[in-house]
N, C-alpha and C positions, 0 to 999 in steps of 0.2 A: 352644337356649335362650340365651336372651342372658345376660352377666356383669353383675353388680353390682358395679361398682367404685367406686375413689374418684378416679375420673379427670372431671373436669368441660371441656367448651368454655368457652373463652372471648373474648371480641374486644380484640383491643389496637386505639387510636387514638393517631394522633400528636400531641402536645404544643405541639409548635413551629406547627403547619399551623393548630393550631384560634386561637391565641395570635395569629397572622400576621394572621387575618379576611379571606384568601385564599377564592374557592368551593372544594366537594370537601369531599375527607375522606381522609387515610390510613389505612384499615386492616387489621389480619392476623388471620386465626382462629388459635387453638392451644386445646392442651389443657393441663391442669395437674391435677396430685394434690392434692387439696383437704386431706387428712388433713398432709400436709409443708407446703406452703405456703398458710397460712391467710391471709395480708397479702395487698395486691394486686401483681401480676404489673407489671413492669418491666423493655423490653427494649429492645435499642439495635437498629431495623429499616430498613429503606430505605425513602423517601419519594420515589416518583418523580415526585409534581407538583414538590417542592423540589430533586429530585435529590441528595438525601444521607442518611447516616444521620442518626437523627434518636431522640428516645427516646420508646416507645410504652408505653401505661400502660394498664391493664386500664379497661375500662369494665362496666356494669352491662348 
């Protein structure tokens, strides 16, 4: 039986990449506990069409 949690997927895109108007897309899946972090999700990832880190922000 599967768990009912409060754990949700979610997709980070990068900031700088979409801002640049560069083709592509950087992005990463994770997960997050929706009950602790209700805001959107914000994370410093690698961007390897830029090749750097770069800051990734939750999308819908």
């Amino acid at each position: 039986m599967a768990k009912k949690g409060n754990r949700v997927q979610v997709i980070l895109e990068c900031t700088e990449h979409k801002a640049s108007g560069m083709p592509g897309t950087s992005r990463y899946i994770t997960t997050k506990n929706k009950k602790n972090t209700t805001d959107r999700l914000e994370l410093k990832k690698y961007n390897p069409i830029l090749k750097k880190m770069t800051v990734h922000k939750e999308i819908k």
